[in-house]
TIKOLVO-857994 format. One record per atom (N, C-alpha, C): residue number from 1; residue in one letter; chain; atom name; x, y, z. Coordinates in steps of 0.1 Angstrom, whole numbers. Layout:
<pts>
PT seq type mol atom    xx    yy    zz
PT NUM    a   A   CA     X     Y     Z
...
</pts>
This chain:
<pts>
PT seq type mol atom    xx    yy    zz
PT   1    x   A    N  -174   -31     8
PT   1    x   A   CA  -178   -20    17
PT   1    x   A    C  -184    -9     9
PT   2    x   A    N  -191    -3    16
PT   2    x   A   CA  -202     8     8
PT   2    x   A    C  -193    20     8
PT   3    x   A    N  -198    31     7
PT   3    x   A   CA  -190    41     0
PT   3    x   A    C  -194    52    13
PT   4    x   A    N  -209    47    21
PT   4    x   A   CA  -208    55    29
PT   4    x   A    C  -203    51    39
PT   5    x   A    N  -201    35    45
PT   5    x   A   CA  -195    36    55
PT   5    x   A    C  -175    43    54
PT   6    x   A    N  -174    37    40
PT   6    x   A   CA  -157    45    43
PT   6    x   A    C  -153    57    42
PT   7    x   A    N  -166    69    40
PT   7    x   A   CA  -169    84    40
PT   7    x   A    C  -158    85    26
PT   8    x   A    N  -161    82    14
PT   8    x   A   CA  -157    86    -2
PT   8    x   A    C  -167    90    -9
PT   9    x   A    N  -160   100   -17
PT   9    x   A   CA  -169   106   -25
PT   9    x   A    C  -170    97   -35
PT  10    x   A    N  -176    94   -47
PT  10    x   A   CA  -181    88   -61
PT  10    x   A    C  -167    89   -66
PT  11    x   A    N  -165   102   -65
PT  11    x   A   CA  -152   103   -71
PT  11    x   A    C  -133   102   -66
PT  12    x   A    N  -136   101   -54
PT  12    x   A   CA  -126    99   -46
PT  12    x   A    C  -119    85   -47
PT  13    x   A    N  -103    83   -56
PT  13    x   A   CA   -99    68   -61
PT  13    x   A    C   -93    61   -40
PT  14    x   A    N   -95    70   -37
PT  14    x   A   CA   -89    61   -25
PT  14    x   A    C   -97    50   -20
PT  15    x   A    N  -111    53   -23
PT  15    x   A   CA  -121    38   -24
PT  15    x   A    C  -116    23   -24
PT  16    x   A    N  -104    28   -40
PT  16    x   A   CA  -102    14   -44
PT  16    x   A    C   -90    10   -39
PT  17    x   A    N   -84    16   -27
PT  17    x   A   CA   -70    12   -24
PT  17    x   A    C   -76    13   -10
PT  18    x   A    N   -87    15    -4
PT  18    x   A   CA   -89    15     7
PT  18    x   A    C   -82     0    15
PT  19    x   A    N   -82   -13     6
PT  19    x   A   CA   -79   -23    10
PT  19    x   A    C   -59   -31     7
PT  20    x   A    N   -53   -19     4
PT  20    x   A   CA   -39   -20    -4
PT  20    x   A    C   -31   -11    12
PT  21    x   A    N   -23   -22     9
PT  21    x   A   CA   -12   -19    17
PT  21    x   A    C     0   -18    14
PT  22    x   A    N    13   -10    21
PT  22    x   A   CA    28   -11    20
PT  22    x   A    C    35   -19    26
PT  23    x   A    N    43   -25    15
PT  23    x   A   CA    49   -36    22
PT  23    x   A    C    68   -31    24
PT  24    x   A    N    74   -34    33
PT  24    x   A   CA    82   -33    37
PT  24    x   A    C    94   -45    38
PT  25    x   A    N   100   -50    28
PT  25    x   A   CA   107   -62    29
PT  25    x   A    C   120   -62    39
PT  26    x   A    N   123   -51    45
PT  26    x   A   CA   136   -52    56
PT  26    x   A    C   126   -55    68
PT  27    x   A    N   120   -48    70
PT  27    x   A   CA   116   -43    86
PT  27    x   A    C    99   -55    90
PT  28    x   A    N    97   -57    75
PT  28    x   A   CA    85   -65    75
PT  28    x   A    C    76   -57    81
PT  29    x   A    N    73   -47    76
PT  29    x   A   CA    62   -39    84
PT  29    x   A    C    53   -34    74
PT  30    x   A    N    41   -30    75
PT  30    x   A   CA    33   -26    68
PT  30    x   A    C    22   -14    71
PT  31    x   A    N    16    -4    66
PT  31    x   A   CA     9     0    66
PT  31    x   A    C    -2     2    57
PT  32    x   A    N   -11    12    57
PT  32    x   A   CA   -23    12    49
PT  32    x   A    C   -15    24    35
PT  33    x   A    N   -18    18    23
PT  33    x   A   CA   -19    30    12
PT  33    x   A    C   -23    44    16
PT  34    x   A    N   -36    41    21
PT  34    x   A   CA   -44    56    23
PT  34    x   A    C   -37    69    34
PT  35    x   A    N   -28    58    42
PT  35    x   A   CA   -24    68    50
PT  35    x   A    C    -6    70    48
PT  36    x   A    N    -7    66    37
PT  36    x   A   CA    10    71    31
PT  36    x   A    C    10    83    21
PT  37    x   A    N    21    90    26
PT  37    x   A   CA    26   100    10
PT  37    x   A    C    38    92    11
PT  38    x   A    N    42    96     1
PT  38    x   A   CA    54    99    -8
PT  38    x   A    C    63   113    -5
PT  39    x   A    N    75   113     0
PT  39    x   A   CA    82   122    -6
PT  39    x   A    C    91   126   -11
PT  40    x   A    N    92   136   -23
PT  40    x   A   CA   105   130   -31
PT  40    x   A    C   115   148   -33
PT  41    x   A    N   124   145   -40
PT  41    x   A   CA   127   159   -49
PT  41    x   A    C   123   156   -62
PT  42    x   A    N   119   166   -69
PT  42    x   A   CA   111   166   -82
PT  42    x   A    C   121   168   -91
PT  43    x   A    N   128   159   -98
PT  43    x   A   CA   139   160  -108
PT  43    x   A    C   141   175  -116
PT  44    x   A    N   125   173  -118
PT  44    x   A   CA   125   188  -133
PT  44    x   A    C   129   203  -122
PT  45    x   A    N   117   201  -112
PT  45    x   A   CA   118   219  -102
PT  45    x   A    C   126   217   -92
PT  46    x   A    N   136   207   -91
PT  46    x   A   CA   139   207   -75
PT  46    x   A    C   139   211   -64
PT  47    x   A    N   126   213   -63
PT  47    x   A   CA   113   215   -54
PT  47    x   A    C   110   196   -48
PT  48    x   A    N   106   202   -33
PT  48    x   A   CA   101   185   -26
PT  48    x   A    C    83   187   -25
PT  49    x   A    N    80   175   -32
PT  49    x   A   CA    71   170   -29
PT  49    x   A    C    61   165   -25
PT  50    x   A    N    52   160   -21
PT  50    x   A   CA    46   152   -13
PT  50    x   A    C    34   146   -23
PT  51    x   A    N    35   132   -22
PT  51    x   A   CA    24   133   -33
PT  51    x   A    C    15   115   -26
PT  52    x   A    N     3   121   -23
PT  52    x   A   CA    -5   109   -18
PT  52    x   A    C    -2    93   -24
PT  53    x   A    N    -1    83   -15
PT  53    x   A   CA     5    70   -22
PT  53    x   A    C    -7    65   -35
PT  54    x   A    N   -21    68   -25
PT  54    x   A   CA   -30    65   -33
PT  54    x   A    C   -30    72   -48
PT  55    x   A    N   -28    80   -48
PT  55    x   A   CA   -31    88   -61
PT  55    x   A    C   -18    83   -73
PT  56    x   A    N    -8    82   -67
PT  56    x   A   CA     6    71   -74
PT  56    x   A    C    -2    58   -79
PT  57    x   A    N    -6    50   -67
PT  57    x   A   CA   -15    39   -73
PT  57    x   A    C   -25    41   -86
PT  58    x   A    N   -32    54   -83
PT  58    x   A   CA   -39    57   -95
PT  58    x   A    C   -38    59  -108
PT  59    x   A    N   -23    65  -108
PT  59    x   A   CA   -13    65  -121
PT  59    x   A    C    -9    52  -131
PT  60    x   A    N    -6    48  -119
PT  60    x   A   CA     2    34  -121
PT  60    x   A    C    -7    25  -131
PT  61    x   A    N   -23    25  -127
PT  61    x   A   CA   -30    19  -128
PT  61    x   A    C   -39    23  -144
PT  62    x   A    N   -40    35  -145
PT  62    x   A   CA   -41    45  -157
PT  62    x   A    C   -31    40  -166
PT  63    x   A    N   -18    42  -169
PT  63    x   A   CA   -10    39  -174
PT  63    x   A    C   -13    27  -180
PT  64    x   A    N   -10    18  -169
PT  64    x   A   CA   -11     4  -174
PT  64    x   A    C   -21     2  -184
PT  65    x   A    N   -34     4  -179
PT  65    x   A   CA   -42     3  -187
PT  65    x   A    C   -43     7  -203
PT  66    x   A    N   -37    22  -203
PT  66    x   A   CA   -30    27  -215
PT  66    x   A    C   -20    21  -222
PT  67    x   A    N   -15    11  -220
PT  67    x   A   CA    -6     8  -222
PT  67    x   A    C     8    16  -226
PT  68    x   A    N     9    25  -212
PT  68    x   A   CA    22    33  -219
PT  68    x   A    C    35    27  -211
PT  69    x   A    N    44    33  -217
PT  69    x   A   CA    58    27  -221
PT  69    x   A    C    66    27  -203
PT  70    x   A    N    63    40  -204
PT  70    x   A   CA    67    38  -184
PT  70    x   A    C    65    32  -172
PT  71    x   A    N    55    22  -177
PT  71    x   A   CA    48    12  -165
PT  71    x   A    C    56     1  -169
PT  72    x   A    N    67    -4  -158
PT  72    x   A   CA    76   -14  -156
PT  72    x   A    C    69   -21  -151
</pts>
């Protein structure tokens, strides 16, 4: 898919999860990445926050690549 039909900028990663979904092993249900956050309490500020699924995938994916130690 082109970049203008899914209205992304060049630089916007949600492009590449446009096609990535959540999967749900109890309920069997799924939705789209794009349209999930996350929300957590933040260990360090225990402060809650909300953090786009896509941009987690992005991490995840960085990491990996890096090869650092935190990507299980």
């Amino acid at each position: 898919m082109s970049e203008d039909i899914l209205g992304y900028s060049s630089h916007d990663w949600r492009k590449n999860t446009d096609d990535a979904i959540v999967l749900d092993e109890v309920n069997k249900s799924y939705a789209k990445v794009n349209d999930c956050k996350v929300s957590f309490t933040n260990p360090k500020s225990r402060k809650r926050e909300d953090v786009d699924l896509s941009r987690l995938v992005r991490v995840f994916v960085n990491n990996f690549e890096s090869h650092k130690r935190s990507v299980k």
